[in-house]
TIKOLSE-842564 format. One record per residue (C-alpha): residue number from 1; residue in one letter; y, z, x. Coordinates in Angstrom, 3 decimals. Layout:
ATOM    nr   rest         py         pz         px
ATOM   NUM      A          Y          Z          X
...
***
This chain:
ATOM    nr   rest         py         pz         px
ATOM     1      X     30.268     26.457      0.399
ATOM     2      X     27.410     28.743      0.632
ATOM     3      X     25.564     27.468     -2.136
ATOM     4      X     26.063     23.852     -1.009
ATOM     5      X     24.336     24.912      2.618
ATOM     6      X     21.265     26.983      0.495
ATOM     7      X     20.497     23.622     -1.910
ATOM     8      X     21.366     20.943      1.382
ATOM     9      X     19.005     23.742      3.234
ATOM    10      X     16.463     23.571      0.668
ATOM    11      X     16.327     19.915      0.415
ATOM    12      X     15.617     19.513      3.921
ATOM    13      X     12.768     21.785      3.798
ATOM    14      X     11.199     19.549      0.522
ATOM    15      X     12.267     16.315      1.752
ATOM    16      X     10.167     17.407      5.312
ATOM    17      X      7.406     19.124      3.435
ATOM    18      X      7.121     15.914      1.354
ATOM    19      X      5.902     14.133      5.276
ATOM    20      X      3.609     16.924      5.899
ATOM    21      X      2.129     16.768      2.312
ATOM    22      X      1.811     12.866      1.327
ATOM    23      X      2.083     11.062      4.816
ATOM    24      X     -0.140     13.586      6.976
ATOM    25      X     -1.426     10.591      9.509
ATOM    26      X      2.353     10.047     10.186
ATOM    27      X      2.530     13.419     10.500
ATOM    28      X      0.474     14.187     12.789
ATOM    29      X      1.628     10.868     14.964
ATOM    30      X      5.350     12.601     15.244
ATOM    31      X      3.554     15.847     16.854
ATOM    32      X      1.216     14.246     19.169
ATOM    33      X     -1.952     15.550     17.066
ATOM    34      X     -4.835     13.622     16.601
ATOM    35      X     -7.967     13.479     13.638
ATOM    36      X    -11.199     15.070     14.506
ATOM    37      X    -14.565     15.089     13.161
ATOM    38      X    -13.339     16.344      9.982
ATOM    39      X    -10.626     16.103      7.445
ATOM    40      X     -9.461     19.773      7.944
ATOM    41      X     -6.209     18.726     10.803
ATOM    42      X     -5.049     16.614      7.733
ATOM    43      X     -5.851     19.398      5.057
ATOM    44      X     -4.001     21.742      7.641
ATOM    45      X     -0.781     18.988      8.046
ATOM    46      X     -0.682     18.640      4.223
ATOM    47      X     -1.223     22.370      3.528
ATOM    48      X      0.657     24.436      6.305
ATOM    49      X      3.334     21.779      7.068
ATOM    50      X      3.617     19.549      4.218
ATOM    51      X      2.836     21.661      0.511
ATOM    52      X      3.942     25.402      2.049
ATOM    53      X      7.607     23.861      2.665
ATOM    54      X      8.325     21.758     -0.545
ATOM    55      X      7.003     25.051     -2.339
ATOM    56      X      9.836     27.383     -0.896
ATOM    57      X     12.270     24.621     -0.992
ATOM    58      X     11.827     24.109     -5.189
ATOM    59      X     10.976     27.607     -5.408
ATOM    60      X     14.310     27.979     -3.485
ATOM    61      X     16.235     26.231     -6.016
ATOM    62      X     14.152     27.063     -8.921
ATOM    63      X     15.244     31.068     -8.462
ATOM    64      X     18.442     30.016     -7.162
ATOM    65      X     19.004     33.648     -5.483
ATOM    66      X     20.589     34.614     -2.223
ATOM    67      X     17.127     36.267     -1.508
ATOM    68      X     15.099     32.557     -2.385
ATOM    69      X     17.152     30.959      0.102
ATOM    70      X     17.080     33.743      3.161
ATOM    71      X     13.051     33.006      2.483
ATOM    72      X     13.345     29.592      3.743
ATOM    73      X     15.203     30.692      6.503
ATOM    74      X     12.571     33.710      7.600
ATOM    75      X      9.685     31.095      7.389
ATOM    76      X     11.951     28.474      9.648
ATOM    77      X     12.927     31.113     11.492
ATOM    78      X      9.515     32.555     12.503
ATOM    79      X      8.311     28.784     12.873
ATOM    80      X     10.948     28.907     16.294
ATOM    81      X      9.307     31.751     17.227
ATOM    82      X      6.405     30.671     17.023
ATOM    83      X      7.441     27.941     18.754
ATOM    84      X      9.277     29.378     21.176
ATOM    85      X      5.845     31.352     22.195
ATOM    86      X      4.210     27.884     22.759
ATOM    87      X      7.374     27.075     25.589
ATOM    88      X      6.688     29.884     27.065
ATOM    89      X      3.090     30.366     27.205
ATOM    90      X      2.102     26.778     26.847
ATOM    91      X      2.088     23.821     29.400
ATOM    92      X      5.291     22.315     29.741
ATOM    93      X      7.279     22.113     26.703
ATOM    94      X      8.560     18.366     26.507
ATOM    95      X     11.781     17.600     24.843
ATOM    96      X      9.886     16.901     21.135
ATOM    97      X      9.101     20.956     21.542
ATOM    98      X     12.992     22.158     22.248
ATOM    99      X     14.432     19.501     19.807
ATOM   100      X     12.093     21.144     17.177
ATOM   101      X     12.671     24.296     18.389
ATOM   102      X     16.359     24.167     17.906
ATOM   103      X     16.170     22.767     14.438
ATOM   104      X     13.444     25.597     12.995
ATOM   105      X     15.838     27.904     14.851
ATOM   106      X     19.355     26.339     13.312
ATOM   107      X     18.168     26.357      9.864
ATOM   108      X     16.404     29.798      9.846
ATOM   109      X     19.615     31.282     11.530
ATOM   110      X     22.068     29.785      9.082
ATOM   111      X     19.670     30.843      5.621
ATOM   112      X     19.283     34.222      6.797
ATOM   113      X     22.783     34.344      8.189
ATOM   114      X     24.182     33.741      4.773
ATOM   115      X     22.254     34.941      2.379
ATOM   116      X     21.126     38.479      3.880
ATOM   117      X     24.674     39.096      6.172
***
C-alpha cells in the first residue's frame, strides 16, 4: 500500500509539474499571475513550478527509495508553509490559497508520514 501512495504521489507531482513546465500561460491563469515586460514570470512558472516538480517526481521513481519519496513530500510540504506565510501575512487569502494550501499540505504530510515515520 505504501508503495502504491509513493508512485500515485509521485505522479501527481509530474503530471502537475508537466502544467508548470509546457503550459506556463495556463499556468499562470490558474494562480491569478500575469506576464510582464519580460519572459522571466514564464521562465519562473516553467522552472520553479513546472521542471523542479516532474524532476523529483521521476527522480522519485527512478531511485525508488523510502528517502526519494519523503523528498517530494519535504518540498510539498514546505510549499504549505510557504503558503501558509502568504495567509497570514498577505491580504486576504481567497479560497484558491486554502484549497492549495491543503493539497501542498496533504501530500507533504502523507510522503513524509510514510516514508520517514
Amino acid at each position: 500500500m505504501v508503495d502504491l501512495i509513493n508512485i500515485s504521489l509521485a505522479l501527481f507531482s509530474i503530471v502537475l509539474g508537466l502544467f508548470g513546465w509546457l503550459a506556463p500561460k495556463y499556468t499562470m491563469q490558474v494562480v491569478d499571475l500575469q506576464r510582464g515586460a519580460t519572459t522571466m514570470g514564464v521562465s519562473e512558472i516553467r522552472a520553479a513550478s513546472g521542471a523542479l516538480f516532474v524532476g523529483l517526481g521521476v527522480g522519485a521513481l527512478f531511485l525508488g527509495s523510502p528517502v526519494a519519496y519523503a523528498m517530494i513530500g519535504f518540498a510539498w510540504g514546505f510549499a504549505s508553509i510557504g503558503r501558509l506565510t502568504s495567509i497570514i501575512a498577505d491580504e486576504a487569502p481567497t479560497r484558491k490559497t486554502w484549497g492549495f494550501f491543503l493539497c501542498e499540505a496533504a501530500v507533504g504530510i502523507t510522503l513524509v508520514g510514510i516514508n520517514v515515520f
